[in-house]
C-alpha positions in Angstrom: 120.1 101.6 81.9 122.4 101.5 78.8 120.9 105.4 77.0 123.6 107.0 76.6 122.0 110.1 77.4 121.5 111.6 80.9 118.2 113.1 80.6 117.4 110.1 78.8 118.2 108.1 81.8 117.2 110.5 84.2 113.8 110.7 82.6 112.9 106.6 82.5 114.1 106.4 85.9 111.4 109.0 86.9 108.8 106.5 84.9 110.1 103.5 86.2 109.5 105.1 90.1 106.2 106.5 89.4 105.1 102.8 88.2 107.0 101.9 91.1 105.4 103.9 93.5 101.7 103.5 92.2 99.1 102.2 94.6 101.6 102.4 97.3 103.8 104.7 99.5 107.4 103.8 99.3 110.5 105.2 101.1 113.4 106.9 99.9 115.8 103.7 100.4 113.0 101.4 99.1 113.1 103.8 95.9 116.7 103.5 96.1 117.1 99.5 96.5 114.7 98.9 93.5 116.4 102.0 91.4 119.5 99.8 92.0 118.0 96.4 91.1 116.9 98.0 87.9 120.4 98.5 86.8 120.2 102.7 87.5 123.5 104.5 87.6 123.7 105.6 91.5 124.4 109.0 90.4 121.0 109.1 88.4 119.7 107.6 91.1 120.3 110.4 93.7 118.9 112.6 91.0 115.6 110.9 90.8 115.5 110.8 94.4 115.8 115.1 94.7 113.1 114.9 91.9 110.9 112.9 93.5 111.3 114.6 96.9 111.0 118.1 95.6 107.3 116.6 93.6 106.3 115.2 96.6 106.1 112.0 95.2 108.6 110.7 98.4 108.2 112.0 101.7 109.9 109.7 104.3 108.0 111.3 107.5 104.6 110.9 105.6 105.8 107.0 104.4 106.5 106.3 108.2 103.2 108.0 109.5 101.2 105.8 107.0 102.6 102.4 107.5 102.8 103.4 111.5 98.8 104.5 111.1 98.3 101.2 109.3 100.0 98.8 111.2 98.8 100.3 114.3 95.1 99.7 113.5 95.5 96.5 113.0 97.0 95.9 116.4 100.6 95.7 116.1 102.9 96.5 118.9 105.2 99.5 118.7 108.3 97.1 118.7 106.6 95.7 115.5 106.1 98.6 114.1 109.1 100.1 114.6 111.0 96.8 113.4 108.7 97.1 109.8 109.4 101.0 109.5 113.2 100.4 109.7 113.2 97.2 107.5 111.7 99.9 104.9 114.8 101.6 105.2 113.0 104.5 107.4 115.3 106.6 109.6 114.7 106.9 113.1 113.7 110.8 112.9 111.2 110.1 110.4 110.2 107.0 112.7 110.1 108.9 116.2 107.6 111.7 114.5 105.4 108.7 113.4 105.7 106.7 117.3 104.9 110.5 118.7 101.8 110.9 116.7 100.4 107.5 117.6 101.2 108.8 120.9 103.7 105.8 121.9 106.7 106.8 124.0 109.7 106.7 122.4 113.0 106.2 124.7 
């Protein structure tokens, strides 16, 4: 982002994640890995991220309960599940709340 300004910047990055995040629920390091691709300054980066966590526009436990409920109804095996969760940059606490409310053991 070449504004010279920090609100400036701070401000499109918010736009460019709520486009981002429109129509579907995105995780804090997918947020992050497009932020990136889009040129953002990592420190304006971390700052959107607060942002968007304290607007509850990302919430990494309610990302991994979603896909989790998702893929689950449609018949995937926890292994599979677990497998897509992480490749969305999910961390395993946020993961192991979503296997223990589909009720699947986790070791």
């Amino acid at each position: 982002m070449s504004s010279s300004k920090p609100a400036n910047d701070l401000s499109r990055a918010l736009a460019m994640v709520g486009r981002y995040t429109r129509g579907r629920v995105r995780s804090s390091e997918e947020v992050l890995a497009y932020l990136r691709r889009r040129g953002v300054l990592p420190a304006t980066a971390a700052r959107v991220i607060v942002e968007c966590r304290a607007r509850g526009v990302l919430d990494d436990d309610t990302c991994a309960r979603l896909w989790a409920d998702h893929w689950a109804r449609r018949g995937y095996a926890w292994q599979a599940i677990h497998a897509k969760l992480t490749a969305k940059g999910l961390d395993e606490q946020a993961i192991g709340r979503a296997a223990r409310r589909l009720g699947t053991a986790v070791d």
